[in-house]
C-alpha positions in Angstrom: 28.3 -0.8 -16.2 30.4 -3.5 -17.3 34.0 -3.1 -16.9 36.7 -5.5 -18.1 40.8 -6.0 -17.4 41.7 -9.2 -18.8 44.2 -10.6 -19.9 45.0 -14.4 -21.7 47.5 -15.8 -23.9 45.9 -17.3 -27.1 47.5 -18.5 -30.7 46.4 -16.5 -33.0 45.9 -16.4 -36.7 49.6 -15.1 -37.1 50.9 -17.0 -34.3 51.2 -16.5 -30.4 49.3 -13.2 -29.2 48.2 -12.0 -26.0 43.8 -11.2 -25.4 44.9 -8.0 -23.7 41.2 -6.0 -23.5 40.4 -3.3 -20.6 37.5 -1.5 -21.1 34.0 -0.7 -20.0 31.0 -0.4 -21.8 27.5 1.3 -20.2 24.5 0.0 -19.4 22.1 -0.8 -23.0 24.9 0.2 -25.1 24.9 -2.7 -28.8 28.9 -3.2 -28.9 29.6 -4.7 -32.5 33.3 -6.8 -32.2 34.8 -7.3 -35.2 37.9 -8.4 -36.2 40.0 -11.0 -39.2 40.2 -15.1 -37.9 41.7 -15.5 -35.4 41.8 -12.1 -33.4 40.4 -13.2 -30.1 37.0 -12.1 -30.8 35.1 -15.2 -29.8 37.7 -16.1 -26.7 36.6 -12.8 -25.4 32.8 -13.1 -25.4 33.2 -17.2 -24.0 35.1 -15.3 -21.3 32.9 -12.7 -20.3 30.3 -15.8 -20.0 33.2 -17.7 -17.9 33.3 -20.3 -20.6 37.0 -20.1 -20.6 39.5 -18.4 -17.7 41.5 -15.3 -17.8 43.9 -13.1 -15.8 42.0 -9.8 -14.4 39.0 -9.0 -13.6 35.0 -8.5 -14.9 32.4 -6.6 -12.9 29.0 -5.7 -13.3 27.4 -3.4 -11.9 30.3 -3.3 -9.2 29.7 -7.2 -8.8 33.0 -9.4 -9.6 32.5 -12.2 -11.9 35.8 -13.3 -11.3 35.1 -16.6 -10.1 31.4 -16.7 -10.8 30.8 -19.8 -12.6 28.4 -19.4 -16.1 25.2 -20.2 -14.5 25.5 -17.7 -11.7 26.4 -14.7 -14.2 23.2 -13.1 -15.4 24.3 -13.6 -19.2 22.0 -15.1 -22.6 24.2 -16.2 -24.7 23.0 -16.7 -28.7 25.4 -19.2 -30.4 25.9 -20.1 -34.3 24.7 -23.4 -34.0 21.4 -22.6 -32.0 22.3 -25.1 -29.0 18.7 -25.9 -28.0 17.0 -29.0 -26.9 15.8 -30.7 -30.0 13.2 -33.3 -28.1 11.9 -30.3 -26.8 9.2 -27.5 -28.6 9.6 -24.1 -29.2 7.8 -22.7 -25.7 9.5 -25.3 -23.5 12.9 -24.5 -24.5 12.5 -21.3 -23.0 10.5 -22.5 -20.1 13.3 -24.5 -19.6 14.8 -21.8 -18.9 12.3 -19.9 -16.3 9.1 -20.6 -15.2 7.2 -17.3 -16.9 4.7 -17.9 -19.1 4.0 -14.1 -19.5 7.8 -13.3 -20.9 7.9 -16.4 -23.1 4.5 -15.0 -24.6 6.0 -11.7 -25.4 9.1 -12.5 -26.7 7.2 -15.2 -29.3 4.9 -12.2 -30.1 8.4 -9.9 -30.5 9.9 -12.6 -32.8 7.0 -13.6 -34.5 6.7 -16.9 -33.2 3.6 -17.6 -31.3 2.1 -19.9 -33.8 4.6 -21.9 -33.8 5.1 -22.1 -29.9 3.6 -25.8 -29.7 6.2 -27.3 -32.3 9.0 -29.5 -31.5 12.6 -27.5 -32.6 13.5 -30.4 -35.4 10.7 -29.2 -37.3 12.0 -25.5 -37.6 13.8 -24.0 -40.4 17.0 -22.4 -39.1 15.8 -19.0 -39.4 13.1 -20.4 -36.6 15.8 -21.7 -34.7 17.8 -18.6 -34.5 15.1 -16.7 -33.3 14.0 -19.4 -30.6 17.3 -19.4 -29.5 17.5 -15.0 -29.5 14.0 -15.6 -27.4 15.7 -18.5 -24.6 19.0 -16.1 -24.5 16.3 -13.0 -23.4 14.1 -15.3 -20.6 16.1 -14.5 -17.5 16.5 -10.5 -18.7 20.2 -10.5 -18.7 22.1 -8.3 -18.1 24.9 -9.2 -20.6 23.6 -10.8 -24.0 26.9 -12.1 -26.1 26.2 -13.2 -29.4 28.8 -14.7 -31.9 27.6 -14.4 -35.2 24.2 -14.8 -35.3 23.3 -14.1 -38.7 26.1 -16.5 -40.2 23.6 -19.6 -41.2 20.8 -17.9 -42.4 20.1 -16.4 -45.4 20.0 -12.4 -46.3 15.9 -12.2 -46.4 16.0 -14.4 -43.0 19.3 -12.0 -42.1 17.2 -8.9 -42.3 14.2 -10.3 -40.4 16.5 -11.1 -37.3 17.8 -8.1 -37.5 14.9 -6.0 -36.9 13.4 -8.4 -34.3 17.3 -8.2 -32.2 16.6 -4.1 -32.6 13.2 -4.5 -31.4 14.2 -6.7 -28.1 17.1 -4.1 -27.5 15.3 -1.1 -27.6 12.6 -3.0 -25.4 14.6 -4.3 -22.9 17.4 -1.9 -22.9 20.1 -5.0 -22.7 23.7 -4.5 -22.6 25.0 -6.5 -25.7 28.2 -7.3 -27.7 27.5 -9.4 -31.2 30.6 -10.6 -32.9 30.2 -9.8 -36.5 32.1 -10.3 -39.9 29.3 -8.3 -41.7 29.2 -4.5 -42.0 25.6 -4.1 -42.6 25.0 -5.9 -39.3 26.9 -3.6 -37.3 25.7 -0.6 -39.4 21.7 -1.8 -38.6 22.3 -2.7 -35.1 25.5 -0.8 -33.5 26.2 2.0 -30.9 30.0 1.5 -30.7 32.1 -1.1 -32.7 34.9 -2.9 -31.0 37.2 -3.6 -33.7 39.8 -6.3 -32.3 43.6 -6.7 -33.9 46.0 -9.3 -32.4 44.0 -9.6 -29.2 43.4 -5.8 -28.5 40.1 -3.7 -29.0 40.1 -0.2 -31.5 37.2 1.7 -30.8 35.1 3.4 -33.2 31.3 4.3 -34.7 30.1 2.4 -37.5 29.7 6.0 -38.9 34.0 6.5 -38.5 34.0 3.1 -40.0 32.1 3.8 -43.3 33.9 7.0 -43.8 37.5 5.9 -43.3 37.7 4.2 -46.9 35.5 2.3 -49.7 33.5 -1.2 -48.6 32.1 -3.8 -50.5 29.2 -5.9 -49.8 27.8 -8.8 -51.0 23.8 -8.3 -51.4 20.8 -10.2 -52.8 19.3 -9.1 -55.8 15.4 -8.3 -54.6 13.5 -7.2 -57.6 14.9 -6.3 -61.4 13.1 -3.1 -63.0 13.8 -2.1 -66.6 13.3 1.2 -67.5 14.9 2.7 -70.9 18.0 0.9 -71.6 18.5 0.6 -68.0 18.2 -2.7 -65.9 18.0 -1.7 -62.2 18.1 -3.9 -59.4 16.7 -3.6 -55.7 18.7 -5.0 -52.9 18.9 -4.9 -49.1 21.6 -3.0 -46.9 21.2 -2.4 -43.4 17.2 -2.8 -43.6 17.3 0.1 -46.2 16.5 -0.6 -50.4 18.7 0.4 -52.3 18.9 0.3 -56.3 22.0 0.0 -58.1 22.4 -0.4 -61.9 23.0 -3.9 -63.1 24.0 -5.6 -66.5 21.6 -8.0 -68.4 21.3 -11.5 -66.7 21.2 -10.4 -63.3 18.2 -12.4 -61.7 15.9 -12.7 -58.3 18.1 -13.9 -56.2 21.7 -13.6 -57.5 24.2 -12.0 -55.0 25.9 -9.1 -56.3 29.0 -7.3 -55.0 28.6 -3.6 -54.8 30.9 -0.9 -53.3 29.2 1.8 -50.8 30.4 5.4 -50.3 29.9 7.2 -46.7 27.9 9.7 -48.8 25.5 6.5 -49.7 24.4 6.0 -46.4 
């Protein structure tokens, strides 16, 4: 159990706010926090690791974090910019982190990565990166894995792929996590509870509650174009689910489109 009374004075998007969050959030639950610029969302998760002080407290499991430094809290942390040793290859960056041969093996076989175990990082694309970096975050089994938008350099095939291999290590190791996300189809693939944080303060809800509170549009890749009739019909990814949506002529492999989903739709 993770529990959390904080409080921290931050300037916001719309000026001076307070981070005001107390809540708790159970053992292997996938929190999604959401939120506009400038909310707090990433203050709070560099908090959790002890990154940056706050007022209150954080326990775990009954143990205080209050003055636990980052190293001593049993956190992986998965940042945007991959932060791993570049001089280094893929299995030694997460040897780096712990001596065990056995985990790192499993988590490359997870992530699909094995082949690649023996190359130095500034040969990997930064779909390879990510995933290296998702793999180093998991090597000490955390108890807390804080991710702040994982998927935002990578693009929506590579998106997709991540996103099944992050369901894949949840469900295996049962991980408490909260991923900070701008994207809907994340938190729809991924998500228990969503976290959805205004001015500094958390509203709870279901990505189900979410969908079915008004209309959303997405922007999606274009997969595959069919033409049957008059009809040109594309394929495109939501939430690791296909979906086909009508599209005029000159819609190609590739394009993005922008498409508007119902609750009823999914």
């Amino acid at each position: 159990m993770l529990t959390i009374e904080i409080e921290k004075k931050l300037h916001g998007s719309k000026g001076e706010m307070k981070l005001l969050v107390n809540t708790t959030v159970k053992q292997g639950e996938f929190i999604a926090l959401m939120g506009e610029s400038g909310a707090g969302k990433t203050t709070l998760i560099r908090v959790l690791a002890g990154l940056e002080k706050a007022k209150g407290s954080i326990t775990v499991d009954g143990v205080s974090w209050d003055d636990m430094p980052p190293q001593k809290r049993e956190i992986g942390f998965v940042f945007q910019d991959y932060a791993l040793f570049e001089h280094m290859s893929v299995e030694e960056n997460l040897l780096f982190v712990k001596k065990d041969k056995l985990l790192a093996q499993k988590l490359l076989e997870i992530t699909e990565l094995t082949a690649l175990k023996k190359r130095n990082i500034q040969t990997l694309s930064g779909g390879q990166k990510q995933r290296v970096g998702l793999c180093r975050a998991m090597m000490n089994k955390p108890k807390l894995l804080l991710m702040d938008e994982p998927f935002s350099a990578l693009d929506a095939a590579m998106q997709t792929k991540l996103q099944s291999e992050i369901k894949q290590l949840h469900q295996t190791f049962g991980t408490t996590t909260i991923m900070v996300s701008h994207n809907i189809s994340e938190v729809y693939a991924l998500a228990s509870r969503i976290w959805i944080m205004e001015q500094g303060k958390i509203v709870e809800d279901t990505p189900s509650k979410l969908l079915a509170h008004k209309k959303n549009r997405y922007s999606v890749k274009v997969l595959k174009i069919a033409s049957t009739s008059n009809q040109l019909t594309a394929t495109v990814s939501f939430a690791e689910e296909l979906l086909e949506v009508e599209v005029e002529d000159g819609v190609k492999v590739g394009d993005t489109l922008e498409i508007t989903l119902h609750p009823q739709m999914i």
